[in-house]
C-alpha positions as CSV (number, residue, x, y, z in Angstrom):
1,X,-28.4,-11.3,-94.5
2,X,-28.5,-9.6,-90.9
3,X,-25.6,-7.7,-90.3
4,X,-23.5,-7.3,-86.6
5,X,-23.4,-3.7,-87.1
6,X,-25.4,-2.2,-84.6
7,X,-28.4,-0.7,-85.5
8,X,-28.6,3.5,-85.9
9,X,-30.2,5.2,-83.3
10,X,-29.3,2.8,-79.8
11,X,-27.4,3.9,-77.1
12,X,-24.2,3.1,-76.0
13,X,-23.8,-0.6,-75.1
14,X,-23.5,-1.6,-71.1
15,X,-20.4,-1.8,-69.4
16,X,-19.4,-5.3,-68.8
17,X,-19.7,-6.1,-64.7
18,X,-16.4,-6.0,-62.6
19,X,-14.5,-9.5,-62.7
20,X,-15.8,-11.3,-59.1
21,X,-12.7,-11.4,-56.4
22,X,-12.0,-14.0,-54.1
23,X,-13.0,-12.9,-50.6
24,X,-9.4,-12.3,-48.2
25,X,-8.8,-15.5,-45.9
26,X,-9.9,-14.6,-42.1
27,X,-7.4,-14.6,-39.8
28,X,-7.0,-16.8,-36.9
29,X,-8.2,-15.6,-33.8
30,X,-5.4,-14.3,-31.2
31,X,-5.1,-16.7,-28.7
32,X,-5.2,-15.7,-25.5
33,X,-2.2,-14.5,-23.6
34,X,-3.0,-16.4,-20.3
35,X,-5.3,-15.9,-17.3
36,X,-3.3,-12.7,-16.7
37,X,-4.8,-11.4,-20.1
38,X,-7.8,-7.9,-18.5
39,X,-7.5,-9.3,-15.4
40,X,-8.5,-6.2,-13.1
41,X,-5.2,-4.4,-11.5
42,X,-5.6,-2.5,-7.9
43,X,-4.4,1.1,-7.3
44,X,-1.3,2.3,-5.4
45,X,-3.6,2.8,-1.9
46,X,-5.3,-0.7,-2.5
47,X,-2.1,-2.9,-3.3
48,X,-0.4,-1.0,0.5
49,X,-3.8,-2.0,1.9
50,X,-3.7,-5.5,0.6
51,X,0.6,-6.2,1.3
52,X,0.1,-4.9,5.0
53,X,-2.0,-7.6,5.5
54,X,-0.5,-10.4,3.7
55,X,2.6,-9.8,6.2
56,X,1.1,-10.4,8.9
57,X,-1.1,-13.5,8.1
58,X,2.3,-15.0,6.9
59,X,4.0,-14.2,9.9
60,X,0.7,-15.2,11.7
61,X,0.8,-18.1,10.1
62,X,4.5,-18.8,10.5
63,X,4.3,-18.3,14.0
64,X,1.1,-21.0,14.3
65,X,3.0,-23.5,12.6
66,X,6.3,-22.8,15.0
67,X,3.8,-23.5,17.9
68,X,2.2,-26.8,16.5
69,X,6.2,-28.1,15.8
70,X,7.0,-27.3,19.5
71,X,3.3,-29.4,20.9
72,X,4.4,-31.9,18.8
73,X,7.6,-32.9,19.6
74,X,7.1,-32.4,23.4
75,X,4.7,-35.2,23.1
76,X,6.9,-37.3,21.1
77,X,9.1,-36.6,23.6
78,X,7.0,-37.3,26.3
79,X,6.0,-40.3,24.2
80,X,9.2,-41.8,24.1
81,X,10.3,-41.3,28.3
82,X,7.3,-42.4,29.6
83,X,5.4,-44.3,27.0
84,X,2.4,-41.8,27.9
85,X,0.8,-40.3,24.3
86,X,-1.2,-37.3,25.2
87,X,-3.7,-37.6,22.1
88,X,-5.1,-33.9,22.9
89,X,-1.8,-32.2,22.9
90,X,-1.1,-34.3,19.2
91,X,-4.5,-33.3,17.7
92,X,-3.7,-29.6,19.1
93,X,-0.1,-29.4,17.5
94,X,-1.9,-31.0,13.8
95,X,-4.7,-28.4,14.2
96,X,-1.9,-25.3,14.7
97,X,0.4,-26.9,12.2
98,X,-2.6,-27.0,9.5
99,X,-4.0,-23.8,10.3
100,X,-0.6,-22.2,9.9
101,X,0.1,-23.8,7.0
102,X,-3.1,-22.4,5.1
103,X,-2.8,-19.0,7.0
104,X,0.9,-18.4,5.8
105,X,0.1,-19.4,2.3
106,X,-2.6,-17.0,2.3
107,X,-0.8,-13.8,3.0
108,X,1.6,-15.5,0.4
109,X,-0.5,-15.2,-1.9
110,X,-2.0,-11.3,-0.7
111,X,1.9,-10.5,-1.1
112,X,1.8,-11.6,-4.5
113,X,-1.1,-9.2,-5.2
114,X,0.8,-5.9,-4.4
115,X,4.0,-7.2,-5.8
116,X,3.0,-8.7,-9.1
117,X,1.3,-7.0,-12.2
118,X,-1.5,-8.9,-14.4
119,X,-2.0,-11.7,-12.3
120,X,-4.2,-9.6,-9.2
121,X,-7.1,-11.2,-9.3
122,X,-5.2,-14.9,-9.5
123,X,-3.0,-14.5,-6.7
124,X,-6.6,-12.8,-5.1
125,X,-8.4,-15.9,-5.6
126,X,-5.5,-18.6,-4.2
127,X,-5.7,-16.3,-1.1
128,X,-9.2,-16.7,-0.9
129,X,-9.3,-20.6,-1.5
130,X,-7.0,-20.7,1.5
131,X,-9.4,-18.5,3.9
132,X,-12.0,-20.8,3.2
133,X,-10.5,-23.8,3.9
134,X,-9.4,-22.3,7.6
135,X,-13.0,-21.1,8.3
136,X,-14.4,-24.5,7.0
137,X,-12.7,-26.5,9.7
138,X,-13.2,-23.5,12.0
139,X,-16.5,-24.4,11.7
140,X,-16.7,-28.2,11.7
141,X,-14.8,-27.9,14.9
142,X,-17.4,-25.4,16.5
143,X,-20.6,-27.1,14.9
144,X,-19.3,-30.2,16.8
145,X,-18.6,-28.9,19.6
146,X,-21.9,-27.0,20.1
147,X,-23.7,-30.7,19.5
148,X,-21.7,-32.2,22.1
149,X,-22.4,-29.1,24.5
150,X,-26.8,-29.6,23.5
151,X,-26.0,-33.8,24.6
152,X,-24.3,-32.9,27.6
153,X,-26.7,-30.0,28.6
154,X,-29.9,-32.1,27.6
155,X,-28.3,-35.1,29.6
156,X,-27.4,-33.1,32.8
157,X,-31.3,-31.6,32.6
158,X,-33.0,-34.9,32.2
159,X,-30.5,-37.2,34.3
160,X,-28.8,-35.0,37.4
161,X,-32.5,-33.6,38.1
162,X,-33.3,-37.5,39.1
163,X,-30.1,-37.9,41.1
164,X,-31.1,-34.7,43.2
165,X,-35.2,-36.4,44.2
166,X,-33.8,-40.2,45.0
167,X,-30.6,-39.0,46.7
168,X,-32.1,-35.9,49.1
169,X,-31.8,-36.3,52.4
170,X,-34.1,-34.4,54.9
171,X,-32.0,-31.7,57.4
172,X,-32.2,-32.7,60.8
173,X,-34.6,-30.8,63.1
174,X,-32.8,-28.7,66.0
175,X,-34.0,-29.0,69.4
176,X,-36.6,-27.5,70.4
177,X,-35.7,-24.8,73.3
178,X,-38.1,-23.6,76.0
179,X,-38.0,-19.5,75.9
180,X,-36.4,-17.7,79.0
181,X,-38.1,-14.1,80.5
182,X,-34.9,-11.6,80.1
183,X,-34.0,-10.8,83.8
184,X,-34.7,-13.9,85.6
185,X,-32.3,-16.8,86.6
186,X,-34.0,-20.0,85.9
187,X,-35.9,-21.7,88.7
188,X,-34.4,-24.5,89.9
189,X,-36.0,-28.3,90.5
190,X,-38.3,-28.8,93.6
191,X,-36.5,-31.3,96.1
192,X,-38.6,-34.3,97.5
193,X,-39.7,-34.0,101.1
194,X,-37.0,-35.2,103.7
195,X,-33.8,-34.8,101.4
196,X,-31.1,-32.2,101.6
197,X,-28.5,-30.5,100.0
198,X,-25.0,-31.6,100.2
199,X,-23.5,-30.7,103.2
200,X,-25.9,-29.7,105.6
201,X,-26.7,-32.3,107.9
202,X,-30.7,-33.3,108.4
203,X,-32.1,-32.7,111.3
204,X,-33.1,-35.6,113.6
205,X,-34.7,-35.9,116.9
């Protein structure tokens, strides 16, 4: 019968393998904090730089929308006395109003900037956003009014260049005077035969 024993002569017997272990469950990922979260941050020289002049496009910008609120209401006014609505004075006051509007937000928002920590480059961008939309109609209002300046140009060229050739009238000629020797007196007419002068009496026998 074969016995369990093991046989004389073989070396020591394996070392069973490590029991397997469950692998540690992964943890969630950290949510971000908010867009604040390694958002760049400016320097001391930068943020005095940047609050210097978000004051003055707020007060800029204040001021614009003061003036608009005035050109407004003077033509309201105006409106009301003598039923006469001045449409340029009413776009002008809208266009200062706007512009104010966006301008004072804008230095708004370059306040924030020097004022706030972690949110720099947010309040940076808001600022931005708002300069763009001033220049945009900045340039709407220019690109239109450089194509009405071509038409009128082009039309005065082609148009008032007609108007000049039918309508020219030639100068009158000045008359036509007989030159005079410097020193002598200008001879006067001959007389017919057998009439005088005033005064003297002719001669009869």
């Amino acid at each position: 019968m074969p016995s369990n024993e093991p046989a004389q002569g073989a070396g020591p017997a394996a070392p069973p393998p490590p029991p397997l272990r469950a692998a540690p469950p992964l943890a969630p990922l950290a949510a971000e904090d908010g867009p604040e979260r390694g958002q760049y941050e400016f320097s001391y020289a930068d943020n005095a730089t940047i609050h210097d002049l978000g004051s003055k496009m707020s007060f800029v910008g204040f001021f614009m929308l003061g003036i608009g609120l005035f050109f407004f209401g003077t033509g309201i006014v105006r409106w009301v006395q003598d039923r006469n609505l001045e449409v340029g004075m009413l776009f002008l006051s809208l266009l200062f109003m706007v512009v104010g509007i966006w301008t004072h937000r804008g230095g708004r928002e370059f306040l924030d900037v020097a004022r706030t920590h972690g949110n720099d480059i947010s309040h940076l961008m808001v600022a931005l956003a708002n300069l763009r939309r001033f220049y945009t109609l900045l340039y709407l209002l220019f690109f239109v009014a450089l194509i009405f300046a071509v038409i009128q140009l082009g039309a005065h060229s082609l148009y008032g260049t007609k108007e000049q050739h039918v309508g020219a009238i030639r100068p009158a000629r000045a008359p036509r005077r007989l030159p005079i020797e410097s020193g002598k007196a200008p001879e006067a007419p001959a007389q017919p035969q057998g009439s005088t002068s005033k005064g003297e009496p002719s001669s009869t026998r």
